[in-house]
Steps between C-alpha positions, in 0.01 A plus 500: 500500500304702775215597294471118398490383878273773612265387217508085604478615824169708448394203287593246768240706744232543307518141401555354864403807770181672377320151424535369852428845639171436362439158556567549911287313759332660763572255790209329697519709788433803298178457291195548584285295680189379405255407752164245476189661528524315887809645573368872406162376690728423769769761558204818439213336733680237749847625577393864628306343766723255559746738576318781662369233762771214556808638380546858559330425899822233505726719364423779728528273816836378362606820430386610932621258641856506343499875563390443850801284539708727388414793726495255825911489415476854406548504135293627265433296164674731311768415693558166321478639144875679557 
């Protein structure tokens, strides 16, 4: 009686287990994306300068000034990461 449910149980998986195996979805977050020719205009010409000229500059100031009011209570930014 073993043999016979080892053998409808190997059945029961190839029938139901290796089918869906194959058939699985990759979910939305994780394919590919495919971008318009504007988008791939945009993100290799505009977003470079963009972000070498109004970003990172804002960043960087951000970034001063919250260390600089860190070290006027003593602290260094570090500090905050513990």
């Amino acid at each position: 009686i073993d043999v016979m449910i080892r053998a409808l149980s190997k059945q029961l998986i190839k029938t139901y287990v290796e089918p869906a195996q194959r058939a699985m979805v990759v979910p939305w977050y994780q394919q590919p994306r495919h971008l318009t020719p504007l988008q791939q205009w945009w993100r290799e010409n505009v977003y470079p300068v963009w972000f070498k000229y109004v970003i990172g500059p804002y960043e960087r100031y951000q970034y001063e000034h919250a260390v600089a009011e860190l070290r006027s209570y003593g602290l260094m930014f570090d500090d905050q990461h513990n």
